[in-house]
C-alpha positions as a printed NumPy array, in Angstrom:
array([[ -93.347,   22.28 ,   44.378],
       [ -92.819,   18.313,   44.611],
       [ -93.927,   15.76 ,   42.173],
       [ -96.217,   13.406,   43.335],
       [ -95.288,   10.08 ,   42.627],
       [ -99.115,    8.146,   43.212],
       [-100.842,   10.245,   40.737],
       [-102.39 ,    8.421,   37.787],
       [-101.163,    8.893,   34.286],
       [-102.836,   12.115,   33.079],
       [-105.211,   12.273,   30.16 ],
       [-106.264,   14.774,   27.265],
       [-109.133,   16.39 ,   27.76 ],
       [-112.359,   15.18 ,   26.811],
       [-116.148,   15.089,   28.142],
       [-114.948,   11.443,   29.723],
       [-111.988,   13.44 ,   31.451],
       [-114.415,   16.322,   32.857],
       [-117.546,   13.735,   34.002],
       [-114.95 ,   11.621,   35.615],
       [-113.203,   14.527,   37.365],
       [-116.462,   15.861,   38.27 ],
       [-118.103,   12.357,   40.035],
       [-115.422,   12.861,   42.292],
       [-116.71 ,   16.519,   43.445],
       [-119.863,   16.384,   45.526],
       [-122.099,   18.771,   45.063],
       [-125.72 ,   19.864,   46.045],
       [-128.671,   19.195,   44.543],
       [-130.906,   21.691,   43.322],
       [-134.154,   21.446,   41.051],
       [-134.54 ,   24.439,   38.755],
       [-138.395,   24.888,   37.151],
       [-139.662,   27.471,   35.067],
       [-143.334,   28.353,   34.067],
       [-143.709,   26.951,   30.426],
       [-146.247,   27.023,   27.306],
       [-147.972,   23.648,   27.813],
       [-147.394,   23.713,   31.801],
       [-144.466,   23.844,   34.176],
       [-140.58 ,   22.538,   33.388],
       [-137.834,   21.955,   35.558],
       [-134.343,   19.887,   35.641],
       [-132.354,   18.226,   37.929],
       [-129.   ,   20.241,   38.509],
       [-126.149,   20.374,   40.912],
       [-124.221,   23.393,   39.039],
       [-125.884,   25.876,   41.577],
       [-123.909,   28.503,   42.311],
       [-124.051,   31.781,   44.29 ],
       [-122.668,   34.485,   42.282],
       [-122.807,   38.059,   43.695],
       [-124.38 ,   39.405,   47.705],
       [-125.09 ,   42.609,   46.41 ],
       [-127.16 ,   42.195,   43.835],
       [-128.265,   38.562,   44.969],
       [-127.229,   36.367,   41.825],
       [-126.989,   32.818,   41.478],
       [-125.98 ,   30.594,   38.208],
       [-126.908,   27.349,   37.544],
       [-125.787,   25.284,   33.977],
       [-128.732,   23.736,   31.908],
       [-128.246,   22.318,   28.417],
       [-129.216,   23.251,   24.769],
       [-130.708,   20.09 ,   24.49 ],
       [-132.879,   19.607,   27.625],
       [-136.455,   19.248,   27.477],
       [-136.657,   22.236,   29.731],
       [-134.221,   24.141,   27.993],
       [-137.151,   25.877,   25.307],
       [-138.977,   27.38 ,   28.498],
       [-136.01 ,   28.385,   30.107],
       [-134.456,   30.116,   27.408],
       [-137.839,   32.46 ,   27.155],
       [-138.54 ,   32.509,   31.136],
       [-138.417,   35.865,   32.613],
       [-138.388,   33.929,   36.117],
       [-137.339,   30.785,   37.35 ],
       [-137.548,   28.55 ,   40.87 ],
       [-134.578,   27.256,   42.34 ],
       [-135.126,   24.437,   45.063],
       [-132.498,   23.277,   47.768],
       [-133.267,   19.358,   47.893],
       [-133.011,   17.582,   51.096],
       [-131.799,   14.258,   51.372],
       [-135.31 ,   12.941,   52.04 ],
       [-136.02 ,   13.868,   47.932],
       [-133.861,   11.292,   46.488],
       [-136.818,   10.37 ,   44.576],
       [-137.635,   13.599,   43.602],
       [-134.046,   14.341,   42.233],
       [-133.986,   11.154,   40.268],
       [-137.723,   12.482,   38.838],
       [-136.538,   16.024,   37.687],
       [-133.426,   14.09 ,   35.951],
       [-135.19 ,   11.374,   34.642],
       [-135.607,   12.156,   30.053],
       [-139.421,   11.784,   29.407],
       [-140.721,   11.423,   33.511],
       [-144.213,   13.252,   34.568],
       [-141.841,   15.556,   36.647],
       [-144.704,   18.154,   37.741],
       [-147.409,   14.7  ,   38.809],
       [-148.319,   12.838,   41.655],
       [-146.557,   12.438,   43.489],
       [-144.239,   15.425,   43.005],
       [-146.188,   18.192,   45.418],
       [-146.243,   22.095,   44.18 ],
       [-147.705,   25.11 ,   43.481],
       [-147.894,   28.002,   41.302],
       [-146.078,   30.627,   42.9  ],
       [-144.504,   34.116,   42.616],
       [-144.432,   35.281,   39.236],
       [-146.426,   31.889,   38.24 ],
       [-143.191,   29.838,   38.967],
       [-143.488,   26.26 ,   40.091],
       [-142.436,   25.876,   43.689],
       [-141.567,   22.674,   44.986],
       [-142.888,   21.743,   48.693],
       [-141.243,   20.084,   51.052],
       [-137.727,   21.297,   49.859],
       [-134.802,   22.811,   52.521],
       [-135.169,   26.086,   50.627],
       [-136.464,   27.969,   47.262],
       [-136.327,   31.354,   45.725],
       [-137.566,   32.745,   42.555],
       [-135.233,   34.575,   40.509],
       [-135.353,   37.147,   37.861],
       [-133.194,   35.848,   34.907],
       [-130.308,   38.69 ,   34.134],
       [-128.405,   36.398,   31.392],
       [-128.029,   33.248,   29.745],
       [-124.217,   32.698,   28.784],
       [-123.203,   30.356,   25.912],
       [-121.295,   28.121,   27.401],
       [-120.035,   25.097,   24.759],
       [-123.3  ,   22.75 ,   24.756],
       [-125.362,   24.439,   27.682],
       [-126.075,   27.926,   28.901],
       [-125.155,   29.228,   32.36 ],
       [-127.985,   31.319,   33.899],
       [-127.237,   34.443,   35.737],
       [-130.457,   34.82 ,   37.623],
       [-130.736,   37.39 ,   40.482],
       [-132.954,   36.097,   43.731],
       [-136.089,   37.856,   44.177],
       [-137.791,   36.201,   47.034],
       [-137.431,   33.275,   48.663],
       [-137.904,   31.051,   52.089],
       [-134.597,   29.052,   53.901],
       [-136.671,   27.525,   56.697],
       [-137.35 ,   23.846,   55.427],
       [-136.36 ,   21.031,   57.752],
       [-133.474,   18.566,   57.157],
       [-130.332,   17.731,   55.883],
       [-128.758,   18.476,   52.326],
       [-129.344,   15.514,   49.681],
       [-125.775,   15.366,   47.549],
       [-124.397,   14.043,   44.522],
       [-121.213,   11.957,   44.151],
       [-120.153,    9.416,   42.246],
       [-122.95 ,    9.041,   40.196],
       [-125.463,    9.095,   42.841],
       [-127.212,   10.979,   45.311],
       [-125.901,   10.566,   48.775],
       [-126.684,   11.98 ,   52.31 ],
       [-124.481,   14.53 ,   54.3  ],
       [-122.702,   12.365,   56.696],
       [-121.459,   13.862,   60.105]])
C-alpha cells in the first residue's frame, strides 16, 4: 500500500470531522412520518438504508432530540418516502425545526395502519418497527416493509454538500 502524498492533514475525531466527511457522501433523500398524539410527525433523513431481502428491513437514523422523535419512539408503524428531485421544497419542509410540515401545501393522506403518506413521492412503504438501537445521540430504526408502491415518476432528489441536488446523467 502507497502513501498518498495530496491527502490533507488528518484530524481527531469529532462531530465537525464526521459532518464534514459526510457532506462529501451524497445520499438520498427520504422523509420518514409516523402517526402521532396531536396529529402526524415526520423528519427529513438521508440515513435510509436497506437492511435485510428476506425479511424486508430497512433502517433509517433519527435523533433523541427531534420533534418527531416522541412519536417515533412509541410508533408501532412508520412511512418511509423516496423524494424526487421535484420535492426540494418538501425536503427543506420536513427538515425545517418548528415548520407546519403536514399543511398546505405538503399533500397526504392517512394511510395503512393510519400512517401519513406523502403524494407525489418516487416511492413509499409502511413499515412495522422491529427495533430502535441506541446509537450515541439518535436511535437507528430497524423497521421491516409491510406494503408499499415504487411506481412514482421522476428522478431521485439528493443531498451533498449541504444541499439538495438533482441526479445528473
Amino acid at each position: 500500500m502507497t502513501a498518498t502524498s495530496d491527502l490533507g492533514s488528518p484530524r481527531l475525531a469529532s462531530p465537525d470531522l464526521l459532518r464534514s466527511v459526510f457532506r462529501r457522501h451524497a445520499a438520498g433523500v427520504a422523509v420518514i412520518t409516523a402517526r402521532g398524539d396531536t396529529g402526524p410527525v415526520g423528519f427529513t433523513a438521508t440515513s435510509l438504508a436497506s437492511v435485510s431481502a428476506e425479511p424486508p428491513m430497512l433502517s433509517f437514523g433519527v435523533g433523541t432530540g427531534a420533534s418527531s422523535w416522541p412519536a417515533v419512539s412509541r410508533a408501532e408503524h412508520v412511512g418511509v418516502h423516496i423524494l424526487g428531485e421535484h420535492q426540494e421544497e418538501l425536503a427543506a419542509t420536513f427538515a425545517r425545526s418548528g415548520a407546519d410540515r403536514f399543511g398546505a401545501p405538503t399533500s397526504w393522506r392517512e394511510g395503512p395502519e393510519g400512517v401519513p403518506v406523502l403524494d407525489d413521492v418516487l416511492a413509499w412503504m409502511v413499515c412495522r418497527v422491529h427495533a430502535r438501537v441506541p446509537a450515541g445521540d439518535h436511535r437507528i430504526v430497524l423497521a421491516e416493509v409491510r406494503l408499499g408502491d415504487p411506481a412514482g415518476a421522476g428522478r431521485p432528489l439528493l443531498y451533498h454538500q449541504g444541499r439538495f441536488n438533482g441526479l445528473r446523467d
